[in-house]
Every structure is written in C-alpha cells, then in structure tokens.
C-alpha positions in Angstrom: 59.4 62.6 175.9 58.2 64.0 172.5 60.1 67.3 173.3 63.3 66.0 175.2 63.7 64.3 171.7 63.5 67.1 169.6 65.6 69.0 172.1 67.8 66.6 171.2 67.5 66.3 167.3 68.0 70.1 167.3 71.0 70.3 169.8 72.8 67.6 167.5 71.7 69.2 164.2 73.0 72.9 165.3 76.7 71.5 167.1 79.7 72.4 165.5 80.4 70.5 161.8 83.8 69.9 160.7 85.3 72.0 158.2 84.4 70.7 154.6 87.8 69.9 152.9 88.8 72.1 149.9 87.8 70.0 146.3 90.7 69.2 144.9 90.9 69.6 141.3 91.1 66.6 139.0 94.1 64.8 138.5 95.8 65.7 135.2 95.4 62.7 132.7 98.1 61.7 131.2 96.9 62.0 127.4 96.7 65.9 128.9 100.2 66.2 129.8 101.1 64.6 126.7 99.9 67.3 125.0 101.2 70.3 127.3 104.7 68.5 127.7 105.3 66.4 124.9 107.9 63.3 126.7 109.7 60.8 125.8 109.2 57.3 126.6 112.5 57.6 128.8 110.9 60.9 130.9 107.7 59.3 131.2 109.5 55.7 133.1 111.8 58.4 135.3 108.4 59.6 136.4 106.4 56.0 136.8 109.3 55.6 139.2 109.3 51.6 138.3 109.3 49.4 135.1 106.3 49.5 133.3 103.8 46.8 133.1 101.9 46.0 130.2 99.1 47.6 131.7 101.3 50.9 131.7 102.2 50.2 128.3 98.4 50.1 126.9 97.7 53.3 129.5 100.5 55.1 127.3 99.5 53.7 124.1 96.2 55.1 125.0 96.7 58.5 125.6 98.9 59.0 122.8 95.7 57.8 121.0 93.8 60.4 123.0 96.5 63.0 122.1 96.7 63.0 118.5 92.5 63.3 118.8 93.2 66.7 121.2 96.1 67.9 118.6 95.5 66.0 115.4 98.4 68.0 113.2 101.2 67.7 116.1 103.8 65.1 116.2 104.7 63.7 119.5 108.4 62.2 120.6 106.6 58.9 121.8 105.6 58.9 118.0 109.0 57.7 117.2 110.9 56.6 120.4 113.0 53.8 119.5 112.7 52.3 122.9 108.8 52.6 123.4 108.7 50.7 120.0 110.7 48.0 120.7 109.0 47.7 124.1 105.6 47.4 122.7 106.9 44.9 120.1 108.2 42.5 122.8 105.7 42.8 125.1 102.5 40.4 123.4 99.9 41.9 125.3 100.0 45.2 123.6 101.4 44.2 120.6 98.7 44.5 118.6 97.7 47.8 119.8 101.1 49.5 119.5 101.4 48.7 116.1 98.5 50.3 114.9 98.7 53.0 117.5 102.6 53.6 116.7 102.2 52.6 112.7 104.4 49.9 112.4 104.2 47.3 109.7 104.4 43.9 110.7 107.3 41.5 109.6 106.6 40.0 106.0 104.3 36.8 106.9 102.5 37.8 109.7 98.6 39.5 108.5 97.9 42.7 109.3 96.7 43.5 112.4 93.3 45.0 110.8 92.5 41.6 109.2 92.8 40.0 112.8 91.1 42.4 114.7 88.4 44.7 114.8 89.6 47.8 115.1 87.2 50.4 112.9 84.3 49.7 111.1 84.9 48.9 107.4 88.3 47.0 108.2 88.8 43.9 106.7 88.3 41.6 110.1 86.4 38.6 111.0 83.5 40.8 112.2 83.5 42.9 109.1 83.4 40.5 106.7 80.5 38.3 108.3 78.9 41.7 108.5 79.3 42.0 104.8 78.7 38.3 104.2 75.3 38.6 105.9 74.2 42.0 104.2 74.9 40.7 100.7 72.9 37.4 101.8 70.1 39.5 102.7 68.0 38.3 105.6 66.6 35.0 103.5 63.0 36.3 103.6 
C-alpha cells in the first residue's frame, strides 16, 4: 500500500506542469510618467477615459508631489493648468491638499492651510503648537 502511494506521489510530482507565465513588469506609476512626459491636466482626463473623482484628483496631486521629489528643479504643465486649479479648488475634498501642493494662496479671511493642518513638522498647526506648548511646560516633574 506504502509503495502504490509513493508510485503515486512520484507519477503526480513528475507529470507535465503548465508553462509559468512571463512576469510582467510593473505598471508605470503615474508620478513616473509625469516625469518622462510631462501632461496636462486636459491629456491626463483624455487618458482616464472618464471624469475624475476626487480620489483621481488626490492620486494626481500626489504624484505631482512625487514628481517634483524625482526632478526637484523642473517645472511641470500641471504646475500651472488653469483647469486642474480650478478643479481642485471646487472640489472640498482635496482642497486643502491642492493648495499647498499647487501653491495657491487662499482668499483673504480664510487661515492658511498650514495653521489648520499638519502638514510638516514645525508648521504652525494644532499639533505643533501643543507640541510646543508641552515642551516649554516641561514634563511638571
């Protein structure tokens, strides 16, 4: 019984496999083609194929982030695309993040976005001033 099983065991082991697919290579990100290409906000909808979502909007606010990081003296188109700007500023779920990603000032009134949010270490938001407020306290010991 012992050996009809490893009969068996080796007749599966040594039949035929099927072919291992070739490894595709990653996709290309888009904060990559960014940087080889260099599009405008009107290109990069004619390729999305659809309207963008907000969640498209924060992807492409992302890797032009990204971007400026892999090419930190160039100067994209998305940079200063009419359109993508006014986009981000009437869409409120990436408002915030387009106008520090795309440089725009806010309206006269309305805070700064830095004072709001955190969005480096050392800016002047809610977390960085109680960070400051509890260093200058010391730890009360």
């Amino acid at each position: 019984m012992k050996h009809l099983l490893a009969a068996f065991l080796l007749l599966a082991a040594c039949r035929p496999q099927p072919p291992v697919a070739a490894i595709a290579p990653p996709p290309e990100t888009l904060d990559a083609r960014l940087v080889r290409d260099d599009f405008t906000f009107a290109q990069w909808r004619a390729t999305l194929g659809r309207e963008p979502t907000p969640a498209d909007l924060a992807t492409l606010l992302d890797a032009l982030a990204a971007a400026r990081k892999q090419a930190p003296g160039r100067a994209f188109a998305l940079e200063q695309d009419g359109e993508l700007r006014l986009r981000v500023l009437r869409t409120p779920k990436v408002q915030a993040k387009g106008m520090v990603v795309l440089g725009i000032a806010p309206p006269e009134g309305v805070p700064d976005v830095k004072q709001l949010l955190h969005t480096e270490p050392g800016d002047n938001c809610p977390v960085c001033r109680m960070r400051a407020q509890m260093e200058k306290a010391g730890n009360g010991l």
